[in-house]
Each structure stands twice: as C-alpha cells, then as structure tokens.
C-alpha positions as CSV (number, residue, x, y, z in Angstrom):
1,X,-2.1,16.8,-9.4
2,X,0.0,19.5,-7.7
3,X,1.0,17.8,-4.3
4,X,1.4,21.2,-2.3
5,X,-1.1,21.5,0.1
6,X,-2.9,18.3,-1.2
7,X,-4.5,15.9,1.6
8,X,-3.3,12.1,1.1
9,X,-3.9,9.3,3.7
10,X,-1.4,6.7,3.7
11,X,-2.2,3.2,5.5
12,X,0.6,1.3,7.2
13,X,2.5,4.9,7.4
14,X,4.2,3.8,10.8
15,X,7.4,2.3,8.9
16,X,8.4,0.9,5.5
17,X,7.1,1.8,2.6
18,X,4.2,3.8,4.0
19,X,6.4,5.8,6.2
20,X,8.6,6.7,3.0
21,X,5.8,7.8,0.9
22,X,4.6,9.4,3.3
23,X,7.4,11.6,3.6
24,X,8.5,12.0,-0.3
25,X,4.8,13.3,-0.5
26,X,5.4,15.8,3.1
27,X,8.7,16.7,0.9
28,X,6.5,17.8,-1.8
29,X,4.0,20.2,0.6
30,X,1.6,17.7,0.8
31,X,-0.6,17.3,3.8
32,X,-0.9,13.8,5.6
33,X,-3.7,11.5,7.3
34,X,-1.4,8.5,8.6
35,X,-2.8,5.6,9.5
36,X,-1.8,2.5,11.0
37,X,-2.5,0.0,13.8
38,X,0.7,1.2,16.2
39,X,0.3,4.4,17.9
40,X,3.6,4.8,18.4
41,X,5.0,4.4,15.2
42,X,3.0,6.6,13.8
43,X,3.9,9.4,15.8
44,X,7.5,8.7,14.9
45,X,6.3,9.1,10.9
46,X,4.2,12.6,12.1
47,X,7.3,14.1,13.5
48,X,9.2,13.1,10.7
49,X,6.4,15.0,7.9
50,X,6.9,17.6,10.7
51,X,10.2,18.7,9.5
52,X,8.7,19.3,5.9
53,X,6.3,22.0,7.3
54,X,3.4,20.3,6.5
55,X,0.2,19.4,8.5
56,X,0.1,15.2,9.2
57,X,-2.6,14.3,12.2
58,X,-2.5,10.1,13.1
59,X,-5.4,7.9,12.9
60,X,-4.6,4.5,14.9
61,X,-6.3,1.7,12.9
62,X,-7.3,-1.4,11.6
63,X,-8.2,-1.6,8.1
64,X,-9.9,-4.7,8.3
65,X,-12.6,-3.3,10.7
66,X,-15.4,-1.7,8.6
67,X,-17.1,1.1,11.2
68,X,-13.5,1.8,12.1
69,X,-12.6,2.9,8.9
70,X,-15.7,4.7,8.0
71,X,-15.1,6.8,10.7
72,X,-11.6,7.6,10.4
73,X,-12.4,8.8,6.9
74,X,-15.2,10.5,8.2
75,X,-13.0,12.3,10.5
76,X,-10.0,12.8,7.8
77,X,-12.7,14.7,5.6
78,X,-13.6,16.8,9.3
79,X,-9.7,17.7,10.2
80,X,-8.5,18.6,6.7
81,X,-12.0,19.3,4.7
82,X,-11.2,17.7,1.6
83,X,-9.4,14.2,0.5
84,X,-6.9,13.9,-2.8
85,X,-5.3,10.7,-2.2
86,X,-5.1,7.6,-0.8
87,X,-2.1,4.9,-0.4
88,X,-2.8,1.5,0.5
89,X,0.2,0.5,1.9
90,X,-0.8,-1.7,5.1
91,X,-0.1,-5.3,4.6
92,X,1.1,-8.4,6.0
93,X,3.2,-12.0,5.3
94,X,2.3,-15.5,6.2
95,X,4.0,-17.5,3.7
96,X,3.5,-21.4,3.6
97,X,3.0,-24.2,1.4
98,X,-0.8,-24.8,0.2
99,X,0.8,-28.7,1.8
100,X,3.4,-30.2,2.3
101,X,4.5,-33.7,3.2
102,X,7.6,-34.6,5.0
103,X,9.2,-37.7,7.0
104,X,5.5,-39.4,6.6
105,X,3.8,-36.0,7.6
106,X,1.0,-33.7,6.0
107,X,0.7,-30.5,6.6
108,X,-2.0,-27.7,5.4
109,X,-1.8,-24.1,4.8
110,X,-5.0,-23.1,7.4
111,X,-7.8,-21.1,6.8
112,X,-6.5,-18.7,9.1
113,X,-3.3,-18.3,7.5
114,X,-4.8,-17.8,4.4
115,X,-8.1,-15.1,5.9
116,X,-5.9,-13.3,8.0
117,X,-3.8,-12.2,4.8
118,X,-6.4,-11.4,2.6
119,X,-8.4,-9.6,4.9
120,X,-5.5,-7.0,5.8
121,X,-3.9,-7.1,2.3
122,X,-7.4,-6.8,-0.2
123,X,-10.5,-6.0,2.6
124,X,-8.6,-3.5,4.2
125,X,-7.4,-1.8,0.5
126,X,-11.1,-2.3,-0.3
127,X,-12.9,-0.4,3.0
128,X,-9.9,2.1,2.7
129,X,-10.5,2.6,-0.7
130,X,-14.5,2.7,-1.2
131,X,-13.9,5.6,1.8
132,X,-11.4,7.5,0.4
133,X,-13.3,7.9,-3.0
134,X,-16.9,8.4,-1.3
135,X,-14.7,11.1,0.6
136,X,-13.3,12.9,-2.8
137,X,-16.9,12.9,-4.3
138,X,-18.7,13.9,-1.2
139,X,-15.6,17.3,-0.8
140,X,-15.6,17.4,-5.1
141,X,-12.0,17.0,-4.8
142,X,-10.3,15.5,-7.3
143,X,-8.2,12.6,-6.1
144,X,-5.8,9.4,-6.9
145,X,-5.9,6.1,-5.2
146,X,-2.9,3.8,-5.5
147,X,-3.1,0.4,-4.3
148,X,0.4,-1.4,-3.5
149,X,0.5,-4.4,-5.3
150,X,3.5,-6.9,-5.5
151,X,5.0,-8.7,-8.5
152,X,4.4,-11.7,-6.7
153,X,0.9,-11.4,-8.3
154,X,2.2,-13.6,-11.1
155,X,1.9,-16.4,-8.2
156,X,4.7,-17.3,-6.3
157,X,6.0,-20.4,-4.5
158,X,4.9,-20.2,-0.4
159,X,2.8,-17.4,-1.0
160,X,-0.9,-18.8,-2.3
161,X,-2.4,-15.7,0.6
162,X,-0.1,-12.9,-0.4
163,X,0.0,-13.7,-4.0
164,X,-3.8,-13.9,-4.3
165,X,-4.1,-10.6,-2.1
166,X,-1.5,-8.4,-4.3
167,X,-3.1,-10.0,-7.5
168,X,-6.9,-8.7,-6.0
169,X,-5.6,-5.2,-5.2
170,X,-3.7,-4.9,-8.9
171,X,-7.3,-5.9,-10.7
172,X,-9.3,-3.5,-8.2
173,X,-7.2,-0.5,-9.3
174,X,-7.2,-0.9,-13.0
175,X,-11.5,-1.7,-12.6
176,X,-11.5,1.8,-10.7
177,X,-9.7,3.6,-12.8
178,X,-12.5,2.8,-15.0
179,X,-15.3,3.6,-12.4
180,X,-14.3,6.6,-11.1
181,X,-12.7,8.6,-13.8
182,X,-16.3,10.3,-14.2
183,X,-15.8,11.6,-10.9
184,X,-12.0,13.1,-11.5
185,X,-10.3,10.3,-9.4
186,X,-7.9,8.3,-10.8
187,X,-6.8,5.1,-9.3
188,X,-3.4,3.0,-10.0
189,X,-1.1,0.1,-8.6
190,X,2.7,-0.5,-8.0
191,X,3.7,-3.6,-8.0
192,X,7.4,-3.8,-6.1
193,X,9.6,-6.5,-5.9
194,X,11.4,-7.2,-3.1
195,X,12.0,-4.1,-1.2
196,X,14.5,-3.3,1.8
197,X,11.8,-3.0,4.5
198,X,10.5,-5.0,7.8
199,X,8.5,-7.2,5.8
200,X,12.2,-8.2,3.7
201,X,12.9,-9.1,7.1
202,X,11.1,-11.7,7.8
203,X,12.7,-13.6,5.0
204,X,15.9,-15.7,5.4
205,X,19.2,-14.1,4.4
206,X,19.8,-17.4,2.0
207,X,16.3,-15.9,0.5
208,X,17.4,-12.6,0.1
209,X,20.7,-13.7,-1.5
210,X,18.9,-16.2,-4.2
211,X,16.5,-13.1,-4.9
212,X,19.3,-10.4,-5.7
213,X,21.1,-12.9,-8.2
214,X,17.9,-13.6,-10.2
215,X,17.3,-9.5,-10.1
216,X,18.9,-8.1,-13.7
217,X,19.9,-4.9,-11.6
218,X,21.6,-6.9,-8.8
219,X,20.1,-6.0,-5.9
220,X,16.3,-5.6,-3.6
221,X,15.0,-2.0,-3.9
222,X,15.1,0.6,-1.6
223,X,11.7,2.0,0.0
224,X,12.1,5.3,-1.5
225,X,12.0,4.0,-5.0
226,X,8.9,3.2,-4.1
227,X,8.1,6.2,-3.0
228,X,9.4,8.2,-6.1
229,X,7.1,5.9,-8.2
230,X,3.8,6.9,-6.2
231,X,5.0,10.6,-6.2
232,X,4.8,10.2,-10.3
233,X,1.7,8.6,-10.3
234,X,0.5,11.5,-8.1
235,X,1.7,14.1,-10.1
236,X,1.1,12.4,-13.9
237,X,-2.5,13.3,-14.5
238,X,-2.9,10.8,-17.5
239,X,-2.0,7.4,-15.7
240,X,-4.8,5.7,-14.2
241,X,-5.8,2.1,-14.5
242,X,-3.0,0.9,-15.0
243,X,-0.1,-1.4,-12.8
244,X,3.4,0.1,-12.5
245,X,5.9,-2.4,-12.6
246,X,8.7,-2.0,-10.1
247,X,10.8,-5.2,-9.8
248,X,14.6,-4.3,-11.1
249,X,13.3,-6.3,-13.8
250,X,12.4,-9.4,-11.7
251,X,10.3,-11.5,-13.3
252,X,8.3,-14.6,-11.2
C-alpha cells in the first residue's frame, strides 16, 4: 500500500503507541481518523499530524460501545470518503492474581477486573474492526487492519485478562487475513514486548528492571519501533495473517 494520501484510523491515538503510529503514518502522507476516549489528548495527536501536512479530524470514543462505533465509522467513511486502514491500538491493564492467599487471606481476581479488560482490549478491536472492513468493502478500497497484540499472549504471571485479550486479538487477525483477502484487505498483528509508554508506567520500577535483564537486547522498546513495524506491515503488500514478533527477543 502507498501510504500518501491513504485514510487510516488509529484507536487509542491520544498518546503512546497510537499517538506514534499515528504520526510515522502522517510522516508518510497518510491521512488520519484518530480516535480515543480523551478529547483532549487527541487534539494534542491532531496538531501534532498537523505539522506533516496531512488531513487528521478526532473522533472521541469508546470502543467498547457498539452504536458508538458504528457511527464513528460511518462518519470516518462521510469526512474522508474511503477507509485503507485501521490500528487497534486502544487498550488497558488490570493485572492481578487469578488468587492469592496471604496471612490466612483469599483473594480473587473479579469478574470486573477480568470483563473490563477484555471488553476494551478484544470487543473494542472486534466492533473497530468488523467497521473498518465493512467500511473498505462498502468505498472498494483496498485496506489493512493491524491488531496490537502483546507477547504476553504466551500467558503471563498477573495478567490472566490482558494475556487472554492480546492472545484473542493475535488469533482474530491471522483468521481475517483469511476472510477478507477476497475483498483486498489484509489484516495482521504486532505483538510488542514491553514498550516505553503510559501503560510501562503503571508497572514498578523493580518490574521494569527484572524485564530489561531477561531482554537479549537489554532494554524495553521505544513506541516508535512500534510504529516502524506497522508502517512495514502497511506498505508490504504480501504479509497478512500473520503475528509480527516485536519483543527484543523476550520470550515469556
């Protein structure tokens, strides 16, 4: 795909790793929907794609909500009239143990804990995506979808929500690759390590340190790394279905 004067919507583009693929695609002349739930942040990300000289119009949203999304789409396709890609890079963290028991005490891992993940992280990839494609067959323009994925798919201590979440979105892309080449969409995942972002954060410096000495290169990755990958996966017309490892060579 030629990214100059493309279309691609980007979820979560108010910071981290949306906001930097958002602009390493604006970099490349592409055009941007951005979407995410802050207002405010995603104004920030427009005036940033600004600079580029590209068009980027914000869609405040929540992926989780289904009418929501179908008409943000629906008004994507109306402001830019045609779709070519989509990056589903909203997500959250809510790590916990499934139980634990300490001094005499049990506690659980709650349903809410475990919903509230999997709703933003897989149903909101899922009503984003489903969209986005309808929206690319509907303008007959070819497209790409790329899921972001995490390598702590392989299951991962703490994380029985986000792990099942990243390992849903990594088996939707490769099963709609599949699906909708017929239509001239292809559809991919990255699957990052750790990555210098908010969400890196949220995690303990003693965390952060344990993670870079079990990473072969020696350190978390930055966001535009990231990007760099979905820009290839954009432009590479012959990889679909597939999960792009991204990890420093971290293995879990």
């Amino acid at each position: 795909m030629d990214l100059l004067h493309s279309v691609i919507a980007v979820t979560g583009a108010g910071q981290g790793l949306g906001q930097s693929m958002a602009l390493t695609l604006a970099e490349s002349g592409a055009n941007l929907a951005l979407l995410d739930l802050n207002l405010e942040t995603l104004k920030q990300t427009q005036e940033l794609c600004y600079q580029y000289g590209v068009k980027a119009e914000v869609y405040p949203l929540n992926v989780t909500n289904e009418s929501e999304v179908e008409s943000t789409f629906s008004q994507i396709v109306g402001d830019f009239s045609k779709l070519n890609g989509l990056i589903n890079s909203a997500g959250i963290l809510k790590d916990g143990m499934l139980v634990k028991a300490k001094d005499g005490e049990l506690s659980k891992m709650s349903l809410e804990q475990f919903t509230t993940v999997m709703d933003v992280n897989t149903t909101g990839t899922f009503l984003c995506s489903r969209e986005a494609a309808a929206s690319m067959i509907k303008t007959e323009s070819k497209g790409v979808i790329i899921n972001i994925s995490s390598v702590a798919r392989a299951g991962n201590i703490g994380q029985t929500n986000y792990a099942a979440s990243k390992a849903a979105v990594a088996t939707m892309a490769v099963g709609w690759g599949k699906e909708l080449a017929r239509y001239g969409i292809r559809a991919a995942a990255i699957a990052p390590g750790v990555v210098q972002t908010a969400m890196a954060n949220q995690l303990k410096s003693e965390a952060i340190e344990r993670l870079e000495k079990m990473i072969p290169v020696g350190r978390i990755a930055q966001a535009n790394e990231m990007a760099h990958a979905a820009k290839f996966i954009f432009e590479n017309d012959y990889y679909t279905g597939r999960v792009l490892e991204l990890d420093g060579g971290l293995r879990m």
